[in-house]
TORKOL-500673 format. One record per residue: residue in three letters; residue number from 1; x, y, z of N, C-alpha, C in turn. Coordinates in nm, 3 decimals, always signed. Each point is the difference from the previous one (the first is absolute). Layout:
! residues N
+------+-----+---------+---------+---------+---------+---------+---------+---------+---------+---------+
! type ! seq !     n.x !     n.y !     n.z !    ca.x !    ca.y !    ca.z !     c.x !     c.y !     c.z !
+------+-----+---------+---------+---------+---------+---------+---------+---------+---------+---------+
!  ALA ! NUM !       X !       Y !       Z !       X !       Y !       Z !       X !       Y !       Z !
...
+------+-----+---------+---------+---------+---------+---------+---------+---------+---------+---------+
END
This chain:
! residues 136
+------+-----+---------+---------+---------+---------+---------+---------+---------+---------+---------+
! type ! seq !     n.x !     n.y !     n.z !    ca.x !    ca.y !    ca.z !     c.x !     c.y !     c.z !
+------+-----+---------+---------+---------+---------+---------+---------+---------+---------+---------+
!  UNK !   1 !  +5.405 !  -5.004 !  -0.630 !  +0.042 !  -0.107 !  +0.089 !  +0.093 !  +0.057 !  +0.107 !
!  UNK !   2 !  -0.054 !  -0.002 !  +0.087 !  +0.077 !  +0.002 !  +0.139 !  +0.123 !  -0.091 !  +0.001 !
!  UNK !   3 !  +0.168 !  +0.051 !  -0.052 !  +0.067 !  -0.090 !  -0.039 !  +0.054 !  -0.104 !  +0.165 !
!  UNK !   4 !  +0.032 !  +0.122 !  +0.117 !  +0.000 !  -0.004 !  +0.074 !  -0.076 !  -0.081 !  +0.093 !
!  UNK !   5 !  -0.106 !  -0.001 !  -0.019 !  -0.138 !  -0.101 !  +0.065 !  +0.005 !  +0.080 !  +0.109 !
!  UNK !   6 !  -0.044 !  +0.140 !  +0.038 !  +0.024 !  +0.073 !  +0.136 !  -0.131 !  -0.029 !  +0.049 !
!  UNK !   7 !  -0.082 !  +0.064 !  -0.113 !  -0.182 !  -0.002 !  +0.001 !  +0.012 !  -0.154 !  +0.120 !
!  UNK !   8 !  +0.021 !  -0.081 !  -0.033 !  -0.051 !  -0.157 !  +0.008 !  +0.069 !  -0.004 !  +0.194 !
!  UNK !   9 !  +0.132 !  +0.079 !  -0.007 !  +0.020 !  -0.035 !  +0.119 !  -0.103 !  +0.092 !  +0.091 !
!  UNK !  10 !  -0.036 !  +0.164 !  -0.067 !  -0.089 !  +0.104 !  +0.109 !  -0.132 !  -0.111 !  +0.040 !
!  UNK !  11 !  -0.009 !  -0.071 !  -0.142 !  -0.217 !  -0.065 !  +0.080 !  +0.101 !  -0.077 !  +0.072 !
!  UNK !  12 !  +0.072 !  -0.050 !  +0.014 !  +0.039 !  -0.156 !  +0.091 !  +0.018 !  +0.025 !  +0.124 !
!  UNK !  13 !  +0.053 !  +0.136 !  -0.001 !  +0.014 !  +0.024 !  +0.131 !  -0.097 !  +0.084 !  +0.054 !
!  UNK !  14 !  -0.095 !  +0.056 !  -0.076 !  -0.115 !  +0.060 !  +0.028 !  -0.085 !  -0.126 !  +0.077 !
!  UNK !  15 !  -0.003 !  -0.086 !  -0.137 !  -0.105 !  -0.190 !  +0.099 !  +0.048 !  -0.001 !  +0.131 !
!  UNK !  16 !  +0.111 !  +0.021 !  +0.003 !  +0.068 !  -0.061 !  +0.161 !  -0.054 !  +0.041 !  +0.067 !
!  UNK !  17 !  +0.051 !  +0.160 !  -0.005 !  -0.060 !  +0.101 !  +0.073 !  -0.122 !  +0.011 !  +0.079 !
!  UNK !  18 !  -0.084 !  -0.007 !  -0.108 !  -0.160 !  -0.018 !  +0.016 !  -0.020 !  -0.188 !  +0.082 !
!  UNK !  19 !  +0.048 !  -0.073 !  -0.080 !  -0.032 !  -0.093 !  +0.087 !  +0.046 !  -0.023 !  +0.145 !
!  UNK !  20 !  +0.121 !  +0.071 !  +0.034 !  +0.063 !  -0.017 !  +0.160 !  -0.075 !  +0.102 !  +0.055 !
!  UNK !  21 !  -0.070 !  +0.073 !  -0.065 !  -0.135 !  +0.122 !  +0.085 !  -0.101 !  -0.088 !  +0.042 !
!  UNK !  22 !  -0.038 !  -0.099 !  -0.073 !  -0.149 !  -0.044 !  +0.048 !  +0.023 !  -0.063 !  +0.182 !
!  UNK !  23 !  -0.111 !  +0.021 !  +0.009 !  -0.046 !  -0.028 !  +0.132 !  +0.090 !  +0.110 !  +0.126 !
!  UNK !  24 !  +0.078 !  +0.078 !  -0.059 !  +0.054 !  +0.093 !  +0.101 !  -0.101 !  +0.113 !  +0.058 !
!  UNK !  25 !  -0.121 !  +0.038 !  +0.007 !  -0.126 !  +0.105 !  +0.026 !  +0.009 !  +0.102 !  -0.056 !
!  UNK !  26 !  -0.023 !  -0.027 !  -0.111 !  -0.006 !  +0.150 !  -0.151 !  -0.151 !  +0.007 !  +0.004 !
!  UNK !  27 !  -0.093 !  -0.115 !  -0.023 !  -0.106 !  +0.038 !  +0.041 !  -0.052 !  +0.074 !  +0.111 !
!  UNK !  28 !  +0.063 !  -0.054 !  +0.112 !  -0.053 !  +0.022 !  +0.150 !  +0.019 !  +0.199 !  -0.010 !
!  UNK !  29 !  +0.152 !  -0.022 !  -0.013 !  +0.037 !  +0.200 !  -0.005 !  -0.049 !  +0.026 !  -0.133 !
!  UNK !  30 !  -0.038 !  -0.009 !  -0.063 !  -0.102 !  +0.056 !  -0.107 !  -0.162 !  +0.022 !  +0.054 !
!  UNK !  31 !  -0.063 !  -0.118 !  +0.026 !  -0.096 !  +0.055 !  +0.090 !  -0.008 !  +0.067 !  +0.163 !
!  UNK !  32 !  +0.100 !  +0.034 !  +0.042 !  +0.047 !  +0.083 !  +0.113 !  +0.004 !  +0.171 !  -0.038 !
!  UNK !  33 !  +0.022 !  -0.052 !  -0.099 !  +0.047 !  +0.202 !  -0.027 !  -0.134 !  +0.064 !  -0.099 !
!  UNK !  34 !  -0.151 !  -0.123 !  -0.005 !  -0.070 !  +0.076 !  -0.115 !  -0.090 !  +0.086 !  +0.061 !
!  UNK !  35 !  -0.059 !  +0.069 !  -0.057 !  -0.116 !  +0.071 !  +0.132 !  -0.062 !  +0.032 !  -0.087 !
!  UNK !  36 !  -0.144 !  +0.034 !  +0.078 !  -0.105 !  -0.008 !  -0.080 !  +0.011 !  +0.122 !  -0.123 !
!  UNK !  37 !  -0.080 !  -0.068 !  -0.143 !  -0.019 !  +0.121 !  -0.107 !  +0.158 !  -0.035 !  -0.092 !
!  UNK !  38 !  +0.062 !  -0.094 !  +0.097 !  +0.157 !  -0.030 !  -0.098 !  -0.052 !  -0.118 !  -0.126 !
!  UNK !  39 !  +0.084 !  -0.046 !  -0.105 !  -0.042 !  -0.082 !  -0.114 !  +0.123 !  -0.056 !  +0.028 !
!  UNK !  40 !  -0.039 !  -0.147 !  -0.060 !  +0.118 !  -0.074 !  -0.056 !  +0.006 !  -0.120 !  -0.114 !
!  UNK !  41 !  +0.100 !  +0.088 !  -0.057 !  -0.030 !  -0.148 !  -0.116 !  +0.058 !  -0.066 !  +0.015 !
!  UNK !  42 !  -0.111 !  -0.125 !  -0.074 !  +0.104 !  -0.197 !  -0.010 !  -0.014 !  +0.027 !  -0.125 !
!  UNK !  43 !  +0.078 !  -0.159 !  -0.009 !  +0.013 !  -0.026 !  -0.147 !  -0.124 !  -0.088 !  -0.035 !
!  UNK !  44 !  -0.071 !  -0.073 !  +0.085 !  -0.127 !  -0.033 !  -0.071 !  -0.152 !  +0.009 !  +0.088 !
!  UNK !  45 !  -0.065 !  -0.050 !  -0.045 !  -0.127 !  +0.064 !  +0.056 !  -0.014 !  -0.101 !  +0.096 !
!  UNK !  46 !  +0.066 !  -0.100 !  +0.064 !  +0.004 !  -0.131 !  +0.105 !  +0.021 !  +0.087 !  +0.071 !
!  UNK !  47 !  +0.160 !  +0.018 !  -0.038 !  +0.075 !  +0.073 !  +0.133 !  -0.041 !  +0.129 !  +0.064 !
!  UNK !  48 !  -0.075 !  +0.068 !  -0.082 !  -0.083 !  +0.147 !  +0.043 !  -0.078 !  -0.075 !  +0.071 !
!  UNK !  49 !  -0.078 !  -0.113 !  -0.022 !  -0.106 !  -0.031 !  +0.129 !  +0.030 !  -0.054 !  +0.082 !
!  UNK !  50 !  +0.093 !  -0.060 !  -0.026 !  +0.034 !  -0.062 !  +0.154 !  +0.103 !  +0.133 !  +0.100 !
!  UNK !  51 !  +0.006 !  +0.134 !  -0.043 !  +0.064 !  +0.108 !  +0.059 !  -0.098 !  +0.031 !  +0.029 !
!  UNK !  52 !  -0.162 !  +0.017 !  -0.054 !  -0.053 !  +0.076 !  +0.050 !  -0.099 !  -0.048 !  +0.141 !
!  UNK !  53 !  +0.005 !  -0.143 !  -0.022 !  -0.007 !  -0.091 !  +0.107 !  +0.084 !  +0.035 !  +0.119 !
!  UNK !  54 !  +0.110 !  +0.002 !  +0.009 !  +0.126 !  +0.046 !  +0.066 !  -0.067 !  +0.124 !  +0.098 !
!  UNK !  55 !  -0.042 !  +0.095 !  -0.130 !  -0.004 !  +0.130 !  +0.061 !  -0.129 !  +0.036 !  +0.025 !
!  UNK !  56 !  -0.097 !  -0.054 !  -0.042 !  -0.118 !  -0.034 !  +0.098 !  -0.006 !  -0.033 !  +0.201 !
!  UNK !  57 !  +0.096 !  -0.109 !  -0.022 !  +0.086 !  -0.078 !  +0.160 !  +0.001 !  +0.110 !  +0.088 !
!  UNK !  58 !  +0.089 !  +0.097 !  -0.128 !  +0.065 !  +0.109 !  +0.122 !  -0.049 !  +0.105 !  +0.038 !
!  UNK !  59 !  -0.134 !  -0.003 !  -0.101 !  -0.078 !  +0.130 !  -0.004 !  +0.071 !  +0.106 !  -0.068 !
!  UNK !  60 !  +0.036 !  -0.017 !  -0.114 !  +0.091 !  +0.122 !  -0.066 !  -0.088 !  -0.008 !  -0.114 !
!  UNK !  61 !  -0.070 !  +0.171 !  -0.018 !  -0.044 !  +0.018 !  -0.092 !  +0.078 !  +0.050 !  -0.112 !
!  UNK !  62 !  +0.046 !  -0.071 !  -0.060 !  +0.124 !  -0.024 !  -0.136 !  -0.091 !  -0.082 !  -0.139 !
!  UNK !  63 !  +0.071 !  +0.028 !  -0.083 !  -0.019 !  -0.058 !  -0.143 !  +0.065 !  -0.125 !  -0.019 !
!  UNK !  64 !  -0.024 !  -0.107 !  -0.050 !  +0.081 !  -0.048 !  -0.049 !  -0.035 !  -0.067 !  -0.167 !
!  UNK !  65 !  +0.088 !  +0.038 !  -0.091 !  -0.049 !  -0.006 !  -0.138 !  +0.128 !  -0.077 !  -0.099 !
!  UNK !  66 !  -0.033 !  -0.098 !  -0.112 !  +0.045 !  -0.036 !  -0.046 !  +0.049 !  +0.094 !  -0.172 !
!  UNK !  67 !  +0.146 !  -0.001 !  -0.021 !  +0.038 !  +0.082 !  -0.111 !  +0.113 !  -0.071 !  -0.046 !
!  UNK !  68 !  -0.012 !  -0.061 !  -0.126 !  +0.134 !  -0.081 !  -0.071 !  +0.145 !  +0.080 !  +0.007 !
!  UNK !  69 !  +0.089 !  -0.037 !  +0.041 !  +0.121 !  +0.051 !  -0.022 !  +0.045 !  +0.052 !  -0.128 !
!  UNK !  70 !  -0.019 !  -0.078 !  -0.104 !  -0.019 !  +0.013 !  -0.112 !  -0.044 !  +0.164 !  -0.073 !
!  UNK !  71 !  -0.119 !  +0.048 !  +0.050 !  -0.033 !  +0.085 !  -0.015 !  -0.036 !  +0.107 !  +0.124 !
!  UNK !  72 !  +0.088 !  +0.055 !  +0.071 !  -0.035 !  +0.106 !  +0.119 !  -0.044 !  +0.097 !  +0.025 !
!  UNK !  73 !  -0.006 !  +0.052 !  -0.114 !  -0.101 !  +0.150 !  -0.073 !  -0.108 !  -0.034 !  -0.040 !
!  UNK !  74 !  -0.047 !  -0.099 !  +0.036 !  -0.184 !  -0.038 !  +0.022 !  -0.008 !  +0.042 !  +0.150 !
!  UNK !  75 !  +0.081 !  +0.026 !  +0.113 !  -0.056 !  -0.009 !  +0.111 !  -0.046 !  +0.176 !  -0.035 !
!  UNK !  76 !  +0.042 !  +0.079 !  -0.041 !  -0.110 !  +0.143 !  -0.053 !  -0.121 !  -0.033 !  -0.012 !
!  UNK !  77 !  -0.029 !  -0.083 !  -0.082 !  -0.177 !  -0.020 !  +0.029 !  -0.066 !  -0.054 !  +0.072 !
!  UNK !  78 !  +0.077 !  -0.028 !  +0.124 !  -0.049 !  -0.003 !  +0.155 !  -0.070 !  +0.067 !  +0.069 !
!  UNK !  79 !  +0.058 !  +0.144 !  -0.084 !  -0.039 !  +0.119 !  +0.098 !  +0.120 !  +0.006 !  +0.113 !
!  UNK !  80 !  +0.016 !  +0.091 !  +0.073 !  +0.074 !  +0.033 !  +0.102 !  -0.045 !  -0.050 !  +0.152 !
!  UNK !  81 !  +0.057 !  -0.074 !  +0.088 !  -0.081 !  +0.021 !  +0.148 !  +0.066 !  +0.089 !  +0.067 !
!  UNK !  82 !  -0.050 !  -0.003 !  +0.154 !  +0.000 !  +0.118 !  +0.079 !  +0.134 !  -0.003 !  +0.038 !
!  UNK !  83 !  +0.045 !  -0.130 !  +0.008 !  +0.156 !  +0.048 !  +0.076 !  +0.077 !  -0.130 !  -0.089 !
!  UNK !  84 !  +0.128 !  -0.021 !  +0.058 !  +0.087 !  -0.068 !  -0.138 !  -0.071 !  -0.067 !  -0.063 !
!  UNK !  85 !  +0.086 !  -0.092 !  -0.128 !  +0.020 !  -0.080 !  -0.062 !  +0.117 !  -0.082 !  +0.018 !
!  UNK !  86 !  +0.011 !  -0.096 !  +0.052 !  +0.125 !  -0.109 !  +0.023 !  -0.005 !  -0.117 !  -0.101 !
!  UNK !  87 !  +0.101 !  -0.080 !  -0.040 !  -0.046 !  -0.066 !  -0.119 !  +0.056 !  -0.137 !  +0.128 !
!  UNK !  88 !  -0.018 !  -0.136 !  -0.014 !  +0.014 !  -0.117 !  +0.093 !  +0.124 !  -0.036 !  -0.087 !
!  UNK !  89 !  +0.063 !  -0.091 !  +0.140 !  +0.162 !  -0.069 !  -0.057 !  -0.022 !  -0.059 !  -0.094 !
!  UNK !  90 !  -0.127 !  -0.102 !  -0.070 !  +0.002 !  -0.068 !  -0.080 !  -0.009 !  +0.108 !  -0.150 !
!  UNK !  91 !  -0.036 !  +0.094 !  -0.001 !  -0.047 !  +0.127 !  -0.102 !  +0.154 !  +0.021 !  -0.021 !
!  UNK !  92 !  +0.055 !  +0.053 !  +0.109 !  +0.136 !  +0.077 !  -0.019 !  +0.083 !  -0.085 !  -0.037 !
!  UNK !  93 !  -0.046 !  -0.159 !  +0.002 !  +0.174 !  -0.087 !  -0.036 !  -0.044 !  -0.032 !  -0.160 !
!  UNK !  94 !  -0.150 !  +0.009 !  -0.011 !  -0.034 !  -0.032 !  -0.161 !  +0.067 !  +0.082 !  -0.059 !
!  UNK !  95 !  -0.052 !  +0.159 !  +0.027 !  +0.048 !  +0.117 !  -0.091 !  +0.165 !  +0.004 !  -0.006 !
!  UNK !  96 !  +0.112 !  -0.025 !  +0.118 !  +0.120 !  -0.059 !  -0.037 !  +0.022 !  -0.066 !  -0.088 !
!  UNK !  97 !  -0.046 !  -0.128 !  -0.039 !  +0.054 !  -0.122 !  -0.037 !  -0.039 !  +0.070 !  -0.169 !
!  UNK !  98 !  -0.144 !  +0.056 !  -0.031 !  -0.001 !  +0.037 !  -0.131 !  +0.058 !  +0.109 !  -0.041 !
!  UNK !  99 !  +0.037 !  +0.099 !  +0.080 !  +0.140 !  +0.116 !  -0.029 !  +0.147 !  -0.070 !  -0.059 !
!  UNK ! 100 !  +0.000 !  -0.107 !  +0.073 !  +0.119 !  -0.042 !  -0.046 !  -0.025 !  -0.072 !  -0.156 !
!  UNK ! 101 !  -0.092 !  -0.042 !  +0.012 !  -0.016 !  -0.115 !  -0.166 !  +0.001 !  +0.143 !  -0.076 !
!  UNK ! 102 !  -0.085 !  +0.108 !  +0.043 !  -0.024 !  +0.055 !  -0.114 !  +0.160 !  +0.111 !  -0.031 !
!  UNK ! 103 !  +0.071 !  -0.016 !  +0.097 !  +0.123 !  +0.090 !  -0.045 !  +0.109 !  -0.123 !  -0.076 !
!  UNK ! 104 !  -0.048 !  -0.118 !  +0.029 !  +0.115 !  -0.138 !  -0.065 !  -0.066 !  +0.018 !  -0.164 !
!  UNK ! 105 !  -0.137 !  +0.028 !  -0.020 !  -0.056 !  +0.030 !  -0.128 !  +0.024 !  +0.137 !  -0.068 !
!  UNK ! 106 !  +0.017 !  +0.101 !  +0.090 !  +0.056 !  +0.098 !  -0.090 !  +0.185 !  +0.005 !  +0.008 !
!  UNK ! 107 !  +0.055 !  -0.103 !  +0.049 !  +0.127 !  +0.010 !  -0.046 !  -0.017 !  -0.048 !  -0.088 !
!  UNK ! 108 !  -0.076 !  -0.127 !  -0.022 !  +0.013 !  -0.101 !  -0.118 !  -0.046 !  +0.071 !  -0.128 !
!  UNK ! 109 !  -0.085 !  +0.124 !  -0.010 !  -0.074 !  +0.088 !  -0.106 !  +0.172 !  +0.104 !  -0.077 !
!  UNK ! 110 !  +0.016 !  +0.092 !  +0.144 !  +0.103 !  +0.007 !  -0.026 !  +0.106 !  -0.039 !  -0.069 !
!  UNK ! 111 !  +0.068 !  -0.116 !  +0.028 !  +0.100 !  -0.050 !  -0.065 !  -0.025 !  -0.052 !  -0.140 !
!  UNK ! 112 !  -0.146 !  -0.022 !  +0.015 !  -0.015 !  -0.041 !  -0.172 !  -0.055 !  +0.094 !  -0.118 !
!  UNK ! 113 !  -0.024 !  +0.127 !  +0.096 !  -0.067 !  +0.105 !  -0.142 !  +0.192 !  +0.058 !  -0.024 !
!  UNK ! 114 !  +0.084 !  +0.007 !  +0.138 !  +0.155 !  +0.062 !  -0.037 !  +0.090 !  -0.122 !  -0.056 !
!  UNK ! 115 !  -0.045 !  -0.116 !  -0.015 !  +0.131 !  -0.081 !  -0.123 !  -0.052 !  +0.025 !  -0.140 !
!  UNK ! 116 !  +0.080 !  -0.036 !  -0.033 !  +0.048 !  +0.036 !  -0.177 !  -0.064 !  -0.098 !  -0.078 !
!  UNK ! 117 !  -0.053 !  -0.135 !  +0.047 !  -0.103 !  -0.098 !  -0.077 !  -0.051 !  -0.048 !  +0.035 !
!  UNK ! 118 !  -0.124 !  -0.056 !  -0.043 !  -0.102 !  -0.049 !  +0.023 !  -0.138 !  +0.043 !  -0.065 !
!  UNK ! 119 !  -0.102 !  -0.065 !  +0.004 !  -0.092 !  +0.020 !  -0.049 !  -0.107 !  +0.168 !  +0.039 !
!  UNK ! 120 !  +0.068 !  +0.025 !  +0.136 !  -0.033 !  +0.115 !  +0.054 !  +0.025 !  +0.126 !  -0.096 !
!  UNK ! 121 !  +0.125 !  -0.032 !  -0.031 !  +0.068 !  +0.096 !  -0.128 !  -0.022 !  -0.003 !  -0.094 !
!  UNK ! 122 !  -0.042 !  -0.129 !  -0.068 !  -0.050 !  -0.021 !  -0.131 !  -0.119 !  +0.045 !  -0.032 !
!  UNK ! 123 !  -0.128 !  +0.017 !  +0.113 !  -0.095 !  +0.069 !  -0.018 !  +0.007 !  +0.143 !  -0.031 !
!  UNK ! 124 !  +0.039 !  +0.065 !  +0.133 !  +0.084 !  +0.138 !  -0.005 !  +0.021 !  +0.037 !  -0.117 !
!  UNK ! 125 !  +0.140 !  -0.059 !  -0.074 !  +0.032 !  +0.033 !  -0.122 !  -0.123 !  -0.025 !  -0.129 !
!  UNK ! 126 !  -0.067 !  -0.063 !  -0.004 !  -0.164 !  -0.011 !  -0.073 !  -0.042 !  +0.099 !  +0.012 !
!  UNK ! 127 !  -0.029 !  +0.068 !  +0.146 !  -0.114 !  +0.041 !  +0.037 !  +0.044 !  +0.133 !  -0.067 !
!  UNK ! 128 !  +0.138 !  +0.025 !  +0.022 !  +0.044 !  +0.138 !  -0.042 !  +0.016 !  -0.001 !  -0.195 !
!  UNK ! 129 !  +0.047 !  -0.076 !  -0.056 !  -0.009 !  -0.033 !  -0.128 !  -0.149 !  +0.060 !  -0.045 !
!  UNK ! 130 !  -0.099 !  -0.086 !  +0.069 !  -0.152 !  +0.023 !  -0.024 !  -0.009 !  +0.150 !  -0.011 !
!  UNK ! 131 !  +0.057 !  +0.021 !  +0.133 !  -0.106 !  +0.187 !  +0.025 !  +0.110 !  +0.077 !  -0.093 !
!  UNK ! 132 !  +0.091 !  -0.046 !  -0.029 !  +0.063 !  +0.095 !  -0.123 !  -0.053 !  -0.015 !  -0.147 !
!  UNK ! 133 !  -0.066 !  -0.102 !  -0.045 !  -0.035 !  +0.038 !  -0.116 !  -0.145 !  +0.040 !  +0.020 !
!  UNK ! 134 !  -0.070 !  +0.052 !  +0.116 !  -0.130 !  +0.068 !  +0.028 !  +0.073 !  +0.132 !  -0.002 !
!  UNK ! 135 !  +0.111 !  +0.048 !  +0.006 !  +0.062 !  +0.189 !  +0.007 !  -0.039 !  +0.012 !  -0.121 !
!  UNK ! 136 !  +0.039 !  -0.083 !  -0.059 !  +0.079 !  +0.047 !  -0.180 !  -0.145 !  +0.082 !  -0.111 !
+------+-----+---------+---------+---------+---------+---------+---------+---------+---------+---------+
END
């Protein structure tokens, strides 16, 4: 447990963040700087088409491909393209927002395998009981 509640204030002010971005041209300078043979990931397969719609408009021969935040080491079985990989604001504020849950979850792992009770320990102490009378 985050006794502090820090976790809770980083997404809150991460939401802000991200929400006082919208409509400022993250898209627009995102598709400004792609050039052809560049990739980019969304977070879902809508938003890849309606980028690649985008970049059709502009005549930019670019990728655009959908890859869960969740899992980002699937974009390896993409294969590589010819020139970058950029991930879209909506990709980059997902993969934020679940960095943070998942470090509020390993404090919370943390603090409960290092106190002195609980059921965490009570296993532990089983588990080790167990594999000691498998030495003997």
């Amino acid at each position: 447990m985050d006794h502090f509640e820090i976790g809770q204030a980083m997404k809150g002010m991460a939401r802000c963040y991200f929400q006082a971005s919208r409509g400022t041209g993250r898209t627009t300078s995102l598709l400004d700087s792609l050039k052809d043979g560049d990739r980019v990931c969304c977070v879902s397969s809508q938003e890849a088409e309606r980028l690649k719609r985008m970049l059709r408009e502009r005549q930019v021969d670019a990728q655009a491909i959908a890859i869960d935040p969740n899992t980002p080491e699937r974009i390896f079985e993409r294969g590589t393209p010819k020139g970058r990989t950029i991930f879209d604001e909506s990709w980059v504020e997902q993969y934020y927002i679940r960095a943070l849950e998942r470090a509020a979850q390993d404090i919370d792992h943390l603090q409960r395998q290092a106190s002195g009770f609980g059921a965490a320990h009570a296993e532990t102490r089983e588990a080790a009981r167990e594999a000691a009378r498998w030495r003997r």
